[in-house]
C-alpha positions as CSV (number, residue, x, y, z in Angstrom):
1,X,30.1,75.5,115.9
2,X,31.1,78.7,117.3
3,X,31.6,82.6,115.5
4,X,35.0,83.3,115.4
5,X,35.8,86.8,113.5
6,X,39.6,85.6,113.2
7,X,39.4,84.0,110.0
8,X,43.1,83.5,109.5
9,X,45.8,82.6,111.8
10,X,49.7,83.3,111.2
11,X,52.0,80.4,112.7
12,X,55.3,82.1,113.3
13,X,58.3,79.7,113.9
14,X,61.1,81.5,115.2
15,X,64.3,79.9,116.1
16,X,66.4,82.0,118.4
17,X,70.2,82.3,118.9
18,X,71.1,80.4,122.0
19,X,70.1,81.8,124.9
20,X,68.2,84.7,123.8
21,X,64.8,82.8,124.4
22,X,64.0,85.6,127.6
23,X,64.8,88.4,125.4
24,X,62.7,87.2,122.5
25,X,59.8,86.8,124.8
26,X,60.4,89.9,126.3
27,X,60.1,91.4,122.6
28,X,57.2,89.8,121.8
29,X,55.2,90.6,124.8
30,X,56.2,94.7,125.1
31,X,56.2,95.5,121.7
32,X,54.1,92.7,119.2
33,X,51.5,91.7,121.2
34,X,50.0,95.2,122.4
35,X,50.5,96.4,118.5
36,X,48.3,93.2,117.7
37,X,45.8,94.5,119.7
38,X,45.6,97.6,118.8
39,X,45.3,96.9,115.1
40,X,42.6,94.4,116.0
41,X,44.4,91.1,115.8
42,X,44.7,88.0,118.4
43,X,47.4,88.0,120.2
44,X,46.9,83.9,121.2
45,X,49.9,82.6,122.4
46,X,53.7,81.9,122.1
47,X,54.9,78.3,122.7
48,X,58.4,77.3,123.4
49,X,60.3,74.2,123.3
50,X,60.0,71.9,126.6
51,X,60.4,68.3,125.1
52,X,61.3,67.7,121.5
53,X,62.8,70.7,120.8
54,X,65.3,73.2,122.9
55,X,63.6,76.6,124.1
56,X,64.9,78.5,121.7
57,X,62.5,76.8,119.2
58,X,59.2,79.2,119.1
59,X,55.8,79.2,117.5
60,X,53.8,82.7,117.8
61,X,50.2,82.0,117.0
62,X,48.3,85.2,116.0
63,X,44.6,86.0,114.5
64,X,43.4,88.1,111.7
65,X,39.8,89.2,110.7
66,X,41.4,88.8,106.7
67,X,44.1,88.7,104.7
68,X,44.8,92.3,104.6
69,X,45.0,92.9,108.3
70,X,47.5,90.1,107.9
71,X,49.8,91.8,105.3
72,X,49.5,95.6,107.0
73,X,50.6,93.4,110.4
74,X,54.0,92.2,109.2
75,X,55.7,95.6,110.4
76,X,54.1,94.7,114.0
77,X,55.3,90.8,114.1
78,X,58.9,91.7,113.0
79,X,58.7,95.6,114.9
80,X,59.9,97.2,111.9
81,X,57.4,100.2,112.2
82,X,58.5,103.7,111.9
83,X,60.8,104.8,114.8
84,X,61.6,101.0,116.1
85,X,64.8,100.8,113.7
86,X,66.8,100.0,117.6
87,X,64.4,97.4,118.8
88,X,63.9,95.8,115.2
89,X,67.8,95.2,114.9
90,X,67.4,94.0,118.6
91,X,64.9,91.5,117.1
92,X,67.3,90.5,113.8
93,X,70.5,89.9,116.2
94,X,68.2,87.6,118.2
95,X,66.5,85.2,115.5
96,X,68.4,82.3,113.6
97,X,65.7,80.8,111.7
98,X,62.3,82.1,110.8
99,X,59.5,81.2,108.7
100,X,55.8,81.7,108.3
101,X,52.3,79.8,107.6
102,X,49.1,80.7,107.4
103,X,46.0,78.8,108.7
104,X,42.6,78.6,108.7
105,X,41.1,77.8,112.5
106,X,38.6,75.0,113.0
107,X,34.6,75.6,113.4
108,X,35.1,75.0,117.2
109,X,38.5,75.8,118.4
110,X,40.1,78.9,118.8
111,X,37.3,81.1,120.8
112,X,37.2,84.3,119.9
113,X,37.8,85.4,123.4
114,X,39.9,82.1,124.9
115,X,38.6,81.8,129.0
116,X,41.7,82.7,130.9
117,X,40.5,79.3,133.4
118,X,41.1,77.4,130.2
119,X,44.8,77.9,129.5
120,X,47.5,75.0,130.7
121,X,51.2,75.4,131.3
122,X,52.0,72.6,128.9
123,X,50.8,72.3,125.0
124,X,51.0,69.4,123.0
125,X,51.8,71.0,119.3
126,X,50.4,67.8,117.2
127,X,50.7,67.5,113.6
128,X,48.2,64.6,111.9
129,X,48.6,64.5,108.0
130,X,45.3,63.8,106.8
131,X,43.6,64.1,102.9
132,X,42.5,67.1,102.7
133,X,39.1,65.7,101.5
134,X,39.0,64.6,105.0
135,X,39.0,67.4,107.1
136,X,35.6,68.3,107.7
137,X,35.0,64.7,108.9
138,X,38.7,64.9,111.1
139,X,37.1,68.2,112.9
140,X,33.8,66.7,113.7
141,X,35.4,63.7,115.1
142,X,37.6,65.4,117.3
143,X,35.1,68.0,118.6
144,X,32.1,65.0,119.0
145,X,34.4,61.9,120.2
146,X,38.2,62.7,121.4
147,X,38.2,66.2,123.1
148,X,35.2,65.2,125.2
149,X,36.5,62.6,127.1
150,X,40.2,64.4,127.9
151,X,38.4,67.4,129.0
152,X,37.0,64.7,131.4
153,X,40.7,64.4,132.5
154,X,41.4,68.3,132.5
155,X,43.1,68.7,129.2
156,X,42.0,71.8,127.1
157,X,41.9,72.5,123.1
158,X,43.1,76.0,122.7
159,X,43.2,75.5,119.0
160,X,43.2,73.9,115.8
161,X,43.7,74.8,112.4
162,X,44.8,73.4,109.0
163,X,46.9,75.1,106.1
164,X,45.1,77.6,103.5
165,X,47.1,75.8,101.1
166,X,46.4,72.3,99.8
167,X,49.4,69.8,99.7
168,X,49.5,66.1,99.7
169,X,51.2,66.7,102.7
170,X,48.5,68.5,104.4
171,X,49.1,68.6,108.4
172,X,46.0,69.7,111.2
173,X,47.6,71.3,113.9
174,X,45.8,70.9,117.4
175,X,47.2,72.9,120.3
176,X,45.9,71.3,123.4
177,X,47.4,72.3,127.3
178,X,47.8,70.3,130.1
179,X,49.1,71.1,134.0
180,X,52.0,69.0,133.2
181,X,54.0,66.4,130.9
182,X,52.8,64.1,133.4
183,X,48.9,65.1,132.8
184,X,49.8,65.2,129.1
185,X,51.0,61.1,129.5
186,X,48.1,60.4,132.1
187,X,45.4,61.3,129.0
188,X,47.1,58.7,127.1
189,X,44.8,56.0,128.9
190,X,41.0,58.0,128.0
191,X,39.6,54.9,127.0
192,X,40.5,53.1,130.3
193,X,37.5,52.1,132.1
194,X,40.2,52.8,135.2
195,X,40.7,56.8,134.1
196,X,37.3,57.8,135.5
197,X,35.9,59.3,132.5
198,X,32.4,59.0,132.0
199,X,31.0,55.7,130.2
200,X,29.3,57.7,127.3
201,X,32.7,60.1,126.9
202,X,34.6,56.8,126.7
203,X,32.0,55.2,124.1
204,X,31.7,58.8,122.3
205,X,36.1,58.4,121.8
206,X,35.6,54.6,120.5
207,X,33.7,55.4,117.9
208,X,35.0,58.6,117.1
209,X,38.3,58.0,117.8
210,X,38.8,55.0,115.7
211,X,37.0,56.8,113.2
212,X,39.5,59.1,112.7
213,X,42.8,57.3,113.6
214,X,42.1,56.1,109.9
215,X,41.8,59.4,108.7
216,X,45.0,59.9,109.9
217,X,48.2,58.9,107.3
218,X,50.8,59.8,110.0
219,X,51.3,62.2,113.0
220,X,53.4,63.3,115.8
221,X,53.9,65.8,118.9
222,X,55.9,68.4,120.3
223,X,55.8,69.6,124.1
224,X,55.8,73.2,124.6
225,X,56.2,75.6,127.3
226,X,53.1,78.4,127.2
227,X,53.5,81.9,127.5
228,X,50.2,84.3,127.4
229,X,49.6,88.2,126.3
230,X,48.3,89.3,129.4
């Protein structure tokens, strides 16, 4: 397990007006993100819609040490801090839709410090609704069985986190990139003696992975476009 100080993460889901996807970005990354950093926070990443969803559908994943570095930072995410009045009705022109979750992160994904060599063009924003009395067995399969053998293939885990509240609906999101959609279909086949993954990677996602597909009461993906702080 790794020490990660960012004990909460905020899932921001911004829908913009049509076309105002570059200006939104443009937003985040000039006047959000360096704020974040300032205050302390993570400034992770912002995802938008490449398959599943138009580009103008956004999800802005940023880190907190607690939940009261998350409530002074809600000036920052929507720039409505002294002296931005301009750029904060910039912002309100631009978004449609918005709406906000928080999340605790896994024990082994996000790092504190995410390796730049780690980050992929493509992410595949998955979704599995699980018992919640499951989790810590869901987390320990994916860390010990499935990851291993797509990193094998390249793929990276940038994150995964599950919902602070408890719902019989309760969804894991896993954020893991890839160079490509086509990447993201080639690590369909990691148990494929033909993929060239390792024999103990593939036996390690047998086990593990069948272990827990029947955790898992339902799930389903979104492919999203990556864009990074720095």
């Amino acid at each position: 397990m790794l020490t990660n100080p960012f004990t909460i993460y905020e899932e921001r889901r911004v829908r913009t007006r049509p076309g105002g996807f570059d200006e939104y970005l443009s937003l985040v990354q000039e006047h959000i993100w360096p704020e974040i950093t300032k205050a302390g926070g993570q400034a992770l990443v912002l995802l938008s819609g490449l398959i599943g969803d138009p580009v103008e559908e956004t999800l802005l994943i940023t880190g907190f040490t607690d939940i009261d570095k998350w409530r002074s930072a809600q000036e920052i995410m929507t720039i409505q801090a002294e002296g931005n009045t301009d750029t904060a009705q910039r912002r309100a022109d631009l978004v449609q839709e918005e709406s906000v979750g928080l999340m605790a992160p896994s024990p082994y994904r996000p790092y504190a410090e995410p390796l730049v060599e780690n980050r992929r063009p493509v992410y595949g924003a998955r979704r599995f609704t699980i018992d919640p009395h499951d989790l810590e067995d869901f987390e320990k399969f994916s860390y010990e069985g499935v990851w291993p053998a797509m990193d094998e293939m390249d793929h990276r885990v940038l994150g995964q986190f599950h919902p602070l509240e408890v719902t019989d609906s309760f969804a894991v999101l896993n954020l893991a990139g890839y160079w490509s959609p086509a990447h993201w279909y080639e690590t369909r086949s990691a148990n494929d003696p033909s993929s060239g993954i390792s024999e103990e990677a593939r036996e390690a996602a047998r086990i593990h992975g069948r272990a827990r597909t029947q955790l898992v009461k339902h799930s389903f993906v979104r492919l999203l476009t990556s864009h990074w702080p720095d």
